[in-house]
C-alpha positions in Angstrom: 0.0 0.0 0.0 1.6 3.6 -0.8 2.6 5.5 2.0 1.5 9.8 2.5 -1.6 11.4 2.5 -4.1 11.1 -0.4 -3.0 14.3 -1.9 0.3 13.2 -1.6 -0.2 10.3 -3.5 -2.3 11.7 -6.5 0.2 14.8 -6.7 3.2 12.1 -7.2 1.0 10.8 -9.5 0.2 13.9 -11.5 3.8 14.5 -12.0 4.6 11.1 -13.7 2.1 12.2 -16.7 2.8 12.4 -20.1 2.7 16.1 -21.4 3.1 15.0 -25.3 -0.4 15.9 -27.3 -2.7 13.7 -28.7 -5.5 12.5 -29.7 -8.0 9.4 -28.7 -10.7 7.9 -30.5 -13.3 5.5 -28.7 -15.7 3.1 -30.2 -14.1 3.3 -33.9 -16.1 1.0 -36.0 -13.1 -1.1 -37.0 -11.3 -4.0 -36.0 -7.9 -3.7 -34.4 -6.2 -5.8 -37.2 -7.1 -3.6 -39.9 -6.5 0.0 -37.8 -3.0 -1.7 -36.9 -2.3 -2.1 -40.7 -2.4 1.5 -41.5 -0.9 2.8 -38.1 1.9 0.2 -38.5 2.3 2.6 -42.2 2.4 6.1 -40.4 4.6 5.3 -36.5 7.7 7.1 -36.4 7.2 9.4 -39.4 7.1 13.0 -39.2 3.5 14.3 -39.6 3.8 15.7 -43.3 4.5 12.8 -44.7 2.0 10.9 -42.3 -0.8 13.0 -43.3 0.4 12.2 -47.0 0.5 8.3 -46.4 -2.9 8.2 -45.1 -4.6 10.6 -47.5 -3.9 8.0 -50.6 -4.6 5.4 -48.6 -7.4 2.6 -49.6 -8.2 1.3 -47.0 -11.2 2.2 -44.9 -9.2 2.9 -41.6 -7.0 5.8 -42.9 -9.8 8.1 -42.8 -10.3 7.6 -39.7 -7.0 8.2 -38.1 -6.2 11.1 -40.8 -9.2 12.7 -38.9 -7.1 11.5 -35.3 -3.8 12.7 -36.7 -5.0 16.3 -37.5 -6.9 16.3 -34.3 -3.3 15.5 -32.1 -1.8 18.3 -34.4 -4.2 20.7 -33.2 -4.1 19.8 -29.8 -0.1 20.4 -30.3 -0.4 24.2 -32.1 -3.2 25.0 -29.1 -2.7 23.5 -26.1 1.0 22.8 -26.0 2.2 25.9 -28.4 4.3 23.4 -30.7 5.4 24.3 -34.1 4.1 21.6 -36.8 6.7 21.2 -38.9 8.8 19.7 -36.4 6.1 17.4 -35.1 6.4 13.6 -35.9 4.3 10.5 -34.8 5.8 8.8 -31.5 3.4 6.3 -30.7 0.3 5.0 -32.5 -1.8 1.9 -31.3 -5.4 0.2 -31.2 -6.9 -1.4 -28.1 -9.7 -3.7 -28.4 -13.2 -2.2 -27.3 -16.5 -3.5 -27.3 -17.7 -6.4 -29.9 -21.4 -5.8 -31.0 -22.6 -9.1 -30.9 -25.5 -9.9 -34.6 -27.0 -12.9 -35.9 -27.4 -14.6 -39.2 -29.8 -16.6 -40.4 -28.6 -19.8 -42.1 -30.1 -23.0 -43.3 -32.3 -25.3 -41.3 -32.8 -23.2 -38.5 -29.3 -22.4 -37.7 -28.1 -19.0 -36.7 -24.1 -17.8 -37.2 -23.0 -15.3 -34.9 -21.6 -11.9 -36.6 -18.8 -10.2 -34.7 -19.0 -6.4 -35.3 -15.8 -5.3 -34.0 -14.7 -2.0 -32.3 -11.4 -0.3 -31.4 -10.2 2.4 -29.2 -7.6 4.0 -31.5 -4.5 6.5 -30.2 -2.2 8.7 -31.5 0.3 10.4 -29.7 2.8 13.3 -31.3 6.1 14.9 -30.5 8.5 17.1 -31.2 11.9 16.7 -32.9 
């Protein structure tokens, strides 16, 4: 059990927390597999060429997290008074969130479960 007052303890906690800005998107209606196939395209790039990658991207996911990446970019210029150019992507990852849970009708009564997956999707910048 930690030791000090409660105060204490969250103010130690507080200091630990990552200042770098970005961006977080619940409930996105894609699988982790498929988000993790574009992010896996844009982590460690600077954000010009990031924004590039995803824009002539196909698949279904990049519009997505463009959206997420200029969201962290903003959060950078307005809350944390960094300059974009020297921005680049540090960290991008999917969680797995909820699974909506639908049925299919097949053949001779049977039903086959659909699995309508969701991720919690995260971008984090930072400055060079």
């Amino acid at each position: 059990m930690a030791k000090g007052h409660r105060s204490q303890i969250k103010r130690e906690r507080n200091a630990n927390k990552d200042t770098r800005p970005s961006a977080k998107l619940s409930y996105a209606r894609v699988s982790v597999q498929k988000a993790c196939f574009v992010l896996d395209a844009i982590r460690g790039k600077d954000v010009e060429t990031a924004l590039a990658i995803l824009t002539y991207n196909p698949r279904y996911a990049s519009s997505i997290i463009k959206k997420l990446l200029e969201s962290a970019i903003a959060n950078a210029e307005n809350n944390n008074g960094m300059n974009a150019e020297n921005l680049y992507v540090a960290e991008c990852y999917a969680n797995k969130g909820p699974t909506m849970k639908r049925v299919r009708p097949r053949a001779q009564g049977r039903a086959y479960r659909i699995e309508k997956r969701m991720s919690h999707i995260t971008v984090v910048l930072d400055e060079r």
